[in-house]
N, C-alpha and C positions, 0 to 999 in steps of 0.2 A: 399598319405600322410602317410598310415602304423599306422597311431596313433587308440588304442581302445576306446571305448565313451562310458558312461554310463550315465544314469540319475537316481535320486535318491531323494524319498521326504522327503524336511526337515521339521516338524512340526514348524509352526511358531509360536513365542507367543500370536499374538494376529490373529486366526483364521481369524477370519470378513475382514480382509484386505487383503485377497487370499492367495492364494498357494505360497508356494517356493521351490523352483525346484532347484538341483545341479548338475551344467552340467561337466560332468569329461571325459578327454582326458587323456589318459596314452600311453606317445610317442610325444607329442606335445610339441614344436616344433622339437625337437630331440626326438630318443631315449634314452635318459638323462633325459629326463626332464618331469613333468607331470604338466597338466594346467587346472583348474578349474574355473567354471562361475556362478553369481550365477542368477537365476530368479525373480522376486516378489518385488526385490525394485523399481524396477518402477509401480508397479502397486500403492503406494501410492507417490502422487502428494505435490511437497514442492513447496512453490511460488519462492523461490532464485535458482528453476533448471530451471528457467523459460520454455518454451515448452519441453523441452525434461523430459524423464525418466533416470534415472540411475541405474548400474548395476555393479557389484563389477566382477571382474578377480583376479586370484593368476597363476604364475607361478613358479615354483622351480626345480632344481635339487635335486631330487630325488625319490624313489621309493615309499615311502610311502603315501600310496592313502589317506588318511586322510585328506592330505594339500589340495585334490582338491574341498574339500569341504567344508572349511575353509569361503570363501567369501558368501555361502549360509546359512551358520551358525552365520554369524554376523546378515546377514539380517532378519534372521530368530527369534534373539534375542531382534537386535534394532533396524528392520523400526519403523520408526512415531516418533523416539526420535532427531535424529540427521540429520543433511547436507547431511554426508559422503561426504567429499569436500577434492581435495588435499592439503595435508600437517596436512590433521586430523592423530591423533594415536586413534587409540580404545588397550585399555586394557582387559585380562581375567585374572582370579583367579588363576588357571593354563594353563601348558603350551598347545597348541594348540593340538601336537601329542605326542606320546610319544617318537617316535628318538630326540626330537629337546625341549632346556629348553624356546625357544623364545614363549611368551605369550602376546604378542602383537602384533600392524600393524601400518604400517603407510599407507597412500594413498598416489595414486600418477598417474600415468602416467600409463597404463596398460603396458606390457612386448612385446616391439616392434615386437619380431617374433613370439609371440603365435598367435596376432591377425592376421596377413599376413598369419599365417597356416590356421586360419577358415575364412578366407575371408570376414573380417568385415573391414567396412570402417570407417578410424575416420578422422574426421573432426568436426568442430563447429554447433552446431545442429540447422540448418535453422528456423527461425520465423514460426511457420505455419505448423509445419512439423506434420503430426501423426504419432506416434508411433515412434518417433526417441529417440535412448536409447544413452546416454554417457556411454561407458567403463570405469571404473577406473581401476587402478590396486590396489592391496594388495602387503603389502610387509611384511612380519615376520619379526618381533626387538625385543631385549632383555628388558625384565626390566628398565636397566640402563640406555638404547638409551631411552626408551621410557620418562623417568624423562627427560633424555636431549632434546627430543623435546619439551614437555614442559616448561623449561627451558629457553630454548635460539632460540628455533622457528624451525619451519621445512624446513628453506633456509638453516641453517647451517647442519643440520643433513644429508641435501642431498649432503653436500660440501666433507663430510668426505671421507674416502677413506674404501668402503665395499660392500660385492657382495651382490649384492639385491635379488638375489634370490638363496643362499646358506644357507639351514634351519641349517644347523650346524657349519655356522662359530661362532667363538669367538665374542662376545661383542667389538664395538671401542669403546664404553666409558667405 
């Protein structure tokens, strides 16, 4: 695969609910691109994920390692407050890294070819099942996207036309 892995720990805000751990690949799924994971949201249990756990992914083009810890950094902010469900935006204060002004995320679908690189299987997570964790993916938005999924909901936002995992494109809205 060629791709380098680190792991890295995020302090969480709320201790008592375990560890968060950031799993970063640099080279995944290309040498373009780096992909991070994050640990610890499943370890607190929401009734609407019904048996399974959930677990946040970012992939992006480009170099700056920052972004691959991005998804262990939310978790790390706001387990126990929210879903994290597709078509959520989470918001920060500022921007995420410093290459890229996007201070925001949307979920969604995790990044088809990072997952086929670590050989994780997605599918709908069986009744019954221990330990079975949902992927999501992250995705960096601007500001402006991010009023607009608010706005006018996260069906139109994914209709647009922009690279999902390009931290330095321009704003479509």
């Amino acid at each position: 695969m060629g791709a380098v892995s680190e792991v890295a720990e995020i302090i969480p805000r709320v201790p008592e609910d375990g560890p968060v751990f950031s799993l970063s690949y640099y080279g995944l799924p290309t040498s373009a691109h780096i992909t991070g994971y994050s640990y610890g949201l499943s370890l607190v249990h929401r009734p609407e994920w019904g048996t399974c756990g959930r677990e946040l992914s970012i992939t992006v083009l480009s170099g700056e390692k920052g972004w691959t810890q991005v998804p262990a950094q939310i978790v790390a902010a706001l387990r126990g407050w929210g879903p994290f469900r597709k078509g959520e935006v989470l918001g920060h204060v500022k921007p995420y890294v410093n290459e890229s002004a996007m201070n925001g995320i949307i979920i969604g679908d995790p990044f088809p070819d990072a997952v086929k690189s670590v050989d994780l299987t997605i599918s709908d997570c069986p009744a019954r099942q221990a330990d079975a964790v949902e992927i999501l993916g992250v995705y960096p938005i601007h500001s402006s996207e991010f009023r607009f999924v608010r706005e006018s909901g996260p069906e139109a936002f994914w209709e647009l036309d922009w690279n999902r995992i390009d931290p330095k494109r321009p704003p479509v809205i």
